[in-house]
N, C-alpha and C positions, 0 to 999 in steps of 0.2 A: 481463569479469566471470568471476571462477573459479563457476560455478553450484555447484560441488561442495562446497565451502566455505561458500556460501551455506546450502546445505541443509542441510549439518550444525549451522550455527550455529544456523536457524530451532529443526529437529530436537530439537536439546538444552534449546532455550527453552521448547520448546512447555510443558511442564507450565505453569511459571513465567511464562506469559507474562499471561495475562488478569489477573493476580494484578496485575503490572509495568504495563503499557502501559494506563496510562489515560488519556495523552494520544491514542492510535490508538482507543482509545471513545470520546474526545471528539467525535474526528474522524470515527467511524463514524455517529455517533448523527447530528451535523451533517448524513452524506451522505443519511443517511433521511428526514430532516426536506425537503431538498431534493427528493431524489426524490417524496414525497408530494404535493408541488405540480406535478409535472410529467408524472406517469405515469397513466396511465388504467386505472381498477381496475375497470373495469365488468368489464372481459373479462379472464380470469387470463393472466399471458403466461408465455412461456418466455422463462427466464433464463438468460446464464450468466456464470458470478462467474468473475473473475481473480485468485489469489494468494488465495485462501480465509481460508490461516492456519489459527486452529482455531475458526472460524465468528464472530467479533464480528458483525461484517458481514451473516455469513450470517442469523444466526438476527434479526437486525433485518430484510432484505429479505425473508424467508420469511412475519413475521407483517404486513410490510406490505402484499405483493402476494398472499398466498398460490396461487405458481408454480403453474402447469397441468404445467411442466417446468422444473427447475432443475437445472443441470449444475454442480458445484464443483470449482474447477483449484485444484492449489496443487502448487511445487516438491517440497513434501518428503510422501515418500508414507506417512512417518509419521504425520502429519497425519488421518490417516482414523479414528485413535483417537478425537482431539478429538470428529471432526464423529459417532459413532458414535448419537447419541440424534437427529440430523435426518437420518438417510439414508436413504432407505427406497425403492420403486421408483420414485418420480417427482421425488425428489433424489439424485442420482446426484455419488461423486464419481468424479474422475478424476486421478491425481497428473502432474504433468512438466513438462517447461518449456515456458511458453505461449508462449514466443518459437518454438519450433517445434513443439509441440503437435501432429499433426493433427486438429484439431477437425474439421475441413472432410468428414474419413469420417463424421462422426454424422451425418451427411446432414440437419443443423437448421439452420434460421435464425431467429435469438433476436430477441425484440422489444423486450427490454434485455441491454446486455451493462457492468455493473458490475465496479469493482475497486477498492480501497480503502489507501491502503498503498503500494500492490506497485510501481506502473511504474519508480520510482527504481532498482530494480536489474532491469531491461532493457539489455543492452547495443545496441539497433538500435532503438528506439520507435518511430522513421518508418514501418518495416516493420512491426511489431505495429499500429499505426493502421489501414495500410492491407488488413494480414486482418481486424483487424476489422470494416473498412466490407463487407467480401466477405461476413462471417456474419450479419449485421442483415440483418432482413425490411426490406421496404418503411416508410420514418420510422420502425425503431428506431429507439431512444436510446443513446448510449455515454454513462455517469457514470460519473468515477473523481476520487479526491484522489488526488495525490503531493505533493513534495513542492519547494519554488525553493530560490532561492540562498544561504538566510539559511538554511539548517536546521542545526541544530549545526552553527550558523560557529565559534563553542569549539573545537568538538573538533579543524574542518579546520584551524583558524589556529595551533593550537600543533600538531599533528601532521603536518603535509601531505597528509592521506587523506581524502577524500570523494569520493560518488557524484556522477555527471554529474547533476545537479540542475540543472532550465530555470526561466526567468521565464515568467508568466503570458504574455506579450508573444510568447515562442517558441512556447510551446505553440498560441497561436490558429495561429501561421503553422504549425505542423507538422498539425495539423486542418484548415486551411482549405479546402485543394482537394476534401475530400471529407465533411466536418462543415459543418451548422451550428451555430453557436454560440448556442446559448439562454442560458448562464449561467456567468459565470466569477466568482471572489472568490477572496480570499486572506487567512490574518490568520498571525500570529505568536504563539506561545504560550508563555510562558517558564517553565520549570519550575525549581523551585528544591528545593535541596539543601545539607548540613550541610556536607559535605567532597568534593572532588571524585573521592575514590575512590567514592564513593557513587555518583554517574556512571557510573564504570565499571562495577558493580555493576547498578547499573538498565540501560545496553546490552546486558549479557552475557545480564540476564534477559528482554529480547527480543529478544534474537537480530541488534541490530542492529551487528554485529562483524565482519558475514563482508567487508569487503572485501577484506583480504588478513591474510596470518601475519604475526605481525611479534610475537613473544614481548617481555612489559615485564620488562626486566631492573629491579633494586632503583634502579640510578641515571638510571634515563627513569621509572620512577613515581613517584620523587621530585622532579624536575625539574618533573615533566607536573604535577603537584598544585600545586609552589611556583608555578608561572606561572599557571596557570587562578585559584589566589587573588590573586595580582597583580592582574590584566587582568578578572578575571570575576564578582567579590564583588560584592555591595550587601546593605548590612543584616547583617553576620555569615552571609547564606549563599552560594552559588553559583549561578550560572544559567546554565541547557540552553533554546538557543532551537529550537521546531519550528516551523517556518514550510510550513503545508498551505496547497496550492491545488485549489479546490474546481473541478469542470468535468463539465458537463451538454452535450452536444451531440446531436445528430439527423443522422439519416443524407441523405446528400443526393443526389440524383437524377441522375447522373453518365454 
C-alpha cells in the first residue's frame, strides 16, 4: 500500500466527499443502527474510531453513545478541518496510520473501537486485529464494514487494480482466535450511472483512486468506457457494485 498516495487522494476528496459518497452513508447509517442494538448506553464509554474520514461515522456514533472519550484516527491529517465543529476536549482527533499508530501511549482502553470504510486499505489486517484485541477493556466490542470480493469488480475486471478485499468467511477466521463473533452480514449495492466516465468522476470525488499512478491516457479512457458499456450496461445506464460487510465482534478472554 503506497499510504502516501493514499492520503493525498482521501486529502483532495475531503471537501467533495460527503457531497459524493452516499453509498459510504448508507453504509455508516447501517453500522449505527447495528451498533444501537448491541452497545450498552447506560454507561457512556470510550471510543475510538478508525479512519475517521471527515466524521460520517463520527458524528452518527457521537449522537448515539454520547462518548465519555472519543479518540478520531484518520490518515490524512488534513482531515481535522472536516471534523473541526465535534472536537472539543473529550473528542480528540489524532491523524496517522493506524496500522502503526502508537495508540497504545494514550494509556486507554476503549470499550468500543469502530471503523467504517477504512480496513480495505490496510496492508497487514491480521496484525491491526490483533492491536486492537490489546486496546479493548474487558468485553469491548470491535464494529467495523469493509468491504469483499465483489466491490467494484467493474473497475478490477477491466483494469487489473484492486484492493486486497476478504470474504465474510476470511474475515471470521482472521477474528477468530481472539473475537467473538456476535454478527456478521453482507449485501451488495449497485450504483448506477449515465456514462462510465461519471464513474471515474464519482471515485476521484472520494478519493477512492489512491491504489497506484497510472495516468489515463486519451486511448485507455476510451477503451475503459467502450468495455465498461459492453460488459456493464442495463437499462441505458452503468453499474458500480459496493459490496459492504458488516461485523460486530467482542473481545475475548484470551
Amino acid at each position: 500500500m503506497d499510504k502516501e498516495l493514499i492520503a493525498s487522494r482521501f486529502a483532495k476528496a475531503a471537501a467533495s466527499y460527503e457531497e459524493e459518497a452516499g453509498v459510504q452513508r448508507q453504509i455508516a447509517c447501517k453500522m449505527a443502527v447495528l451498533l444501537a442494538s448491541h452497545v450498552r448506553t447506560e454507561n457512556r464509554p470510550k471510543v475510538l474510531e478508525i479512519g475517521c474520514g471527515t466524521g460520517v461515522f463520527s458524528r452518527l456514533l457521537i449522537g448515539l453513545l454520547d462518548p465519555a472519550y472519543m479518540l478520531l484516527n484518520d490518515l490524512c491529517p488534513g482531515m481535522q478541518e472536516q471534523l473541526k465543529d465535534i472536537v472539543n476536549d473529550r473528542i480528540i482527533f489524532r491523524p496517522g496510520d493506524a496500522e502503526t499508530c502508537p495508540f497504545e501511549q494514550m494509556n486507554e482502553l476503549y470499550d468500543l473501537i469502530a471503523s467504517c470504510s477504512a480496513i480495505q486499505w490496510f496492508g497487514d489486517p491480521d496484525a491491526f486485529f490483533t492491536r486492537m484485541h490489546r486496546l479493548l477493556a474487558a468485553d469491548g466490542l470491535f464494529a467495523f464494514s469493509t468491504f469483499g470480493n465483489d466491490n467494484m469488480k467493474e473497475i478490477s475486471s477491466l483494469t487489473g487494480q484492486s484492493l486486497p478485499y476478504f470474504s465474510p468467511e476470511e474475515l471470521k477466521m482472521k477474528l477468530a482466535g481472539r473475537y467473538d463473533l456476535l454478527y456478521i452480514s453482507e449485501e451488495r449495492i449497485p450504483k448506477r450511472f449515465n456514462h462510465p466516465k461519471e464513474i471515474l468522476y464519482h471515485l476521484k470525488r472520494t478519493g477512492v483512486t489512491g491504489i497506484r499512478q497510472q495516468p489515463w491516457t486519451r486511448a485507455r479512457f476510451t477503451r475503459f468506457c467502450d468495455e465498461y458499456r459492453t460488459r456493464y450496461s442495463h437499462q441505458g445506464e452503468v453499474i458500480l457494485t459496493y459490496h459492504p460487510v458488516y461485523i460486530i465482534a467482542q473481545k475475548k478472554r484470551i
